[in-house]
N, CA and C of each residue as an Amber inpcrd file, in Angstrom:
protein
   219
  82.6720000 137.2310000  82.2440000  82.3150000 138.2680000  81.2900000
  83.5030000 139.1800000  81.0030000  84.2750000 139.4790000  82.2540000
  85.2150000 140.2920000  82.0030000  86.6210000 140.1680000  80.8850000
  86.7290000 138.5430000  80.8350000  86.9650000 138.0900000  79.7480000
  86.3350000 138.0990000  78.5910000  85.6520000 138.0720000  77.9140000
  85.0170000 138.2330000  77.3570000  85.2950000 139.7190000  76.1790000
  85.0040000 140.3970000  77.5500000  85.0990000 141.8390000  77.4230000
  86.4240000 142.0430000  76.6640000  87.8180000 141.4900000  77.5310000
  89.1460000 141.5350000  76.9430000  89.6180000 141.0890000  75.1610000
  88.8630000 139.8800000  75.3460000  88.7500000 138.9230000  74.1670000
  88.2590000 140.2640000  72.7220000  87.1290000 140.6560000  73.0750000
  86.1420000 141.2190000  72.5190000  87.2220000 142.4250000  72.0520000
  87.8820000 143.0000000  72.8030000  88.7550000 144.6450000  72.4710000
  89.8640000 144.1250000  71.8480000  90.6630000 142.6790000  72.0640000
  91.6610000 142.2510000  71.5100000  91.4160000 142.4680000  69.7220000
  90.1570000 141.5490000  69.5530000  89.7010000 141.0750000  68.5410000
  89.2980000 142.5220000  67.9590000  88.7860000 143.5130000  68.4960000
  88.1130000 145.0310000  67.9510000  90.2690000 145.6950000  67.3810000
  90.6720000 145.6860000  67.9320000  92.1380000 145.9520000  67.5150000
  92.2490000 145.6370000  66.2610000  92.6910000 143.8470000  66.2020000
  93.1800000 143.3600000  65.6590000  92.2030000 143.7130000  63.7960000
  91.2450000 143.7630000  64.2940000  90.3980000 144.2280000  62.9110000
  90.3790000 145.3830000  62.5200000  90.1040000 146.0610000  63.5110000
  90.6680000 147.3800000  62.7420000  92.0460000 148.1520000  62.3330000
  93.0750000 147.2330000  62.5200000  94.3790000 147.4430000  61.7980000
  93.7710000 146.1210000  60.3460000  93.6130000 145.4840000  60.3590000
  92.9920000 145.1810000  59.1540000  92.3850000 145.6950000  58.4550000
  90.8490000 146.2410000  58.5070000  90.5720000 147.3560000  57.7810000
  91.5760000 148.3540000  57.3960000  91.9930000 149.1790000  58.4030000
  92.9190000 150.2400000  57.7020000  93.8340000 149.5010000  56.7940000
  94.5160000 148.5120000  57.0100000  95.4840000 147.8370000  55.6520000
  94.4570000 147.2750000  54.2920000  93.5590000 146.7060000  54.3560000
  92.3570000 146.8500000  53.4290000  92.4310000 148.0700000  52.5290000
  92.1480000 149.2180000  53.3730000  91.9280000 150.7280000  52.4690000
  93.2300000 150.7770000  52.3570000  94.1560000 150.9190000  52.8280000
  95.6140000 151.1880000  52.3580000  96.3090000 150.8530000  51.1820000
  95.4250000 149.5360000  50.8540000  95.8070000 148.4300000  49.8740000
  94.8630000 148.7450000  48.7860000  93.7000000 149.6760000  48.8730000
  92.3910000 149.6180000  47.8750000  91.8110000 148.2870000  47.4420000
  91.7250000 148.1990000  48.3270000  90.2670000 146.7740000  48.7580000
  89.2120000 146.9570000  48.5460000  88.5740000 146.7480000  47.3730000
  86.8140000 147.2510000  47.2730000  86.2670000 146.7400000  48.7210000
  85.4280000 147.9910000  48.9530000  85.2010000 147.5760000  50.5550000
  84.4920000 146.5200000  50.4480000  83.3410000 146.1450000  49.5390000
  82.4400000 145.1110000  49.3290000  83.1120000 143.9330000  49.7610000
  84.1410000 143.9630000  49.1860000  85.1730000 142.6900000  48.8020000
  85.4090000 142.1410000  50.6770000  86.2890000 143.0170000  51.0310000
  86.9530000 143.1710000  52.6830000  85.3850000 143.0210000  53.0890000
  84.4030000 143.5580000  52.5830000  83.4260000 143.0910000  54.0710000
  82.6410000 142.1750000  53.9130000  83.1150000 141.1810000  52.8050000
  81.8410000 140.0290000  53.0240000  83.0950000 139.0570000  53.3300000
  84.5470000 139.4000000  52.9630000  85.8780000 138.5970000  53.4590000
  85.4600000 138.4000000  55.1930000  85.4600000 139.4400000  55.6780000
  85.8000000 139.6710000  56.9310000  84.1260000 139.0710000  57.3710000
  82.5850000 139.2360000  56.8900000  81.3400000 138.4170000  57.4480000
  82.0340000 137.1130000  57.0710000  82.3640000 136.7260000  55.8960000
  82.9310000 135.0970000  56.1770000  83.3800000 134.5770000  57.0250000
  84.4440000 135.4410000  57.1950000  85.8040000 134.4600000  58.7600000
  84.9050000 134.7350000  59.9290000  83.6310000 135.7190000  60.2600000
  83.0060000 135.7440000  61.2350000  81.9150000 134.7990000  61.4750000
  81.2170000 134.6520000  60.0180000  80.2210000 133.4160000  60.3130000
  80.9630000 132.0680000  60.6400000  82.0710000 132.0140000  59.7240000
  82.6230000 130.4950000  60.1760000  83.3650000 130.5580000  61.8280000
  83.7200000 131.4550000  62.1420000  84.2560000 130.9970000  63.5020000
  83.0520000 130.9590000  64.3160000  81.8610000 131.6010000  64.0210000
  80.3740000 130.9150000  64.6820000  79.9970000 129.7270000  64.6760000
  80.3040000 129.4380000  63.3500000  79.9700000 127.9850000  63.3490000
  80.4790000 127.2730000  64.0220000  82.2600000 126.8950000  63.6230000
  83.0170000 126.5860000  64.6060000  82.5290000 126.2460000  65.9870000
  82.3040000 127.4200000  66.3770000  81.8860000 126.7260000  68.4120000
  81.0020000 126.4480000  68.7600000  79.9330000 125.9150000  67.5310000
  78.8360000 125.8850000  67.6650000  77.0930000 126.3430000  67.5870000
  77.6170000 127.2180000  66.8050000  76.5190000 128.3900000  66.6120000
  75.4650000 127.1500000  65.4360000  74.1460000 127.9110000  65.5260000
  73.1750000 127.3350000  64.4040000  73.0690000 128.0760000  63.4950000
  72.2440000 127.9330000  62.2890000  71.4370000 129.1230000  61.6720000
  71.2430000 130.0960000  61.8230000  70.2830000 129.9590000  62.5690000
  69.3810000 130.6970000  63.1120000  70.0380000 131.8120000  63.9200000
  70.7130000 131.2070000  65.3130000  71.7080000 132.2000000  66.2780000
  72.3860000 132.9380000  65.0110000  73.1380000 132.4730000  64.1950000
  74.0890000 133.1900000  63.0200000  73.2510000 134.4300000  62.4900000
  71.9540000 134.2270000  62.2380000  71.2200000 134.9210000  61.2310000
  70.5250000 135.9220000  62.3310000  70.3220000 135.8650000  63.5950000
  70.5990000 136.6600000  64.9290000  70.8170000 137.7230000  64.9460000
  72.5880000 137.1520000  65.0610000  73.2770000 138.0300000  65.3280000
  74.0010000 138.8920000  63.9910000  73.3640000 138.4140000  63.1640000
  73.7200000 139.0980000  61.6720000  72.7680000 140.4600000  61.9800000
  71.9310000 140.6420000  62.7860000  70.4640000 140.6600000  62.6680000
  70.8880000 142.2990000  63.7110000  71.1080000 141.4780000  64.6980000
  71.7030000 142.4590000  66.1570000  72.4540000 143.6160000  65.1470000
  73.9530000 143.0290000  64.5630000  74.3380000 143.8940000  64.0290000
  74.2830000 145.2810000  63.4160000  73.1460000 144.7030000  62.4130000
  72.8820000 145.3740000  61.0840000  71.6660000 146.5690000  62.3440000
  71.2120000 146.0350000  62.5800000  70.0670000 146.8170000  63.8300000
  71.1500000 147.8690000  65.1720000  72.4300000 147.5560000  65.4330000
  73.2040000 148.6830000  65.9260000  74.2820000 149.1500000  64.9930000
  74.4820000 148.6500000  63.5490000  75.4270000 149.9900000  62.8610000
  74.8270000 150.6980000  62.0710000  73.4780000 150.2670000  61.2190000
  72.8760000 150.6930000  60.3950000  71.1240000 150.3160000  60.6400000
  70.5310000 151.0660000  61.2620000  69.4190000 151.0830000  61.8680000
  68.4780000 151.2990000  61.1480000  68.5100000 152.3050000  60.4840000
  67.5080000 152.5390000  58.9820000  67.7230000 150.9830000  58.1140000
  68.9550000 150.1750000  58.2140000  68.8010000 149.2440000  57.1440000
  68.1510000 148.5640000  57.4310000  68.3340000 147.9000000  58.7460000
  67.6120000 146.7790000  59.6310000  66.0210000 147.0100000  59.5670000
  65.3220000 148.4830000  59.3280000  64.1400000 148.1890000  59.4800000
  62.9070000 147.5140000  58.8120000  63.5330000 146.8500000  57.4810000
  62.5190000 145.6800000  57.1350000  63.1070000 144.2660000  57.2050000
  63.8120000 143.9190000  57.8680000  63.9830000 142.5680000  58.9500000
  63.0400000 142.2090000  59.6930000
């Protein structure tokens, strides 16, 4: 797990110097954030993920950044 953990803060870095170059650049955010759900669903897929798990954890998400949105899921 503790890997995991590392993996997880590497990857939290590395995106958020992306975002900030995004806005730096005037990136309709729309644009940068269905860019950035793309490269995330496909590297799910990638290792194996289903549907379903995908549509999950789309799910998890939206239910810890935006909680009011999640509530007709």
């Amino acid at each position: 797990m503790n890997e995991n953990k590392e993996d997880f803060e590497k990857a939290d870095a590395i995106l958020a110097d992306a975002l900030e170059r995004f806005q730096r650049e005037g990136v309709n955010p729309y644009v940068s954030g269905m860019a950035l759900m793309e490269i995330g669903i496909a590297a799910l897929v990638k290792v194996g993920e289903d549907e379903t798990s995908v549509i999950e954890q789309a799910r998890g998400i939206v239910q810890r950044v935006a909680p009011d949105l999640g509530k007709g899921m």
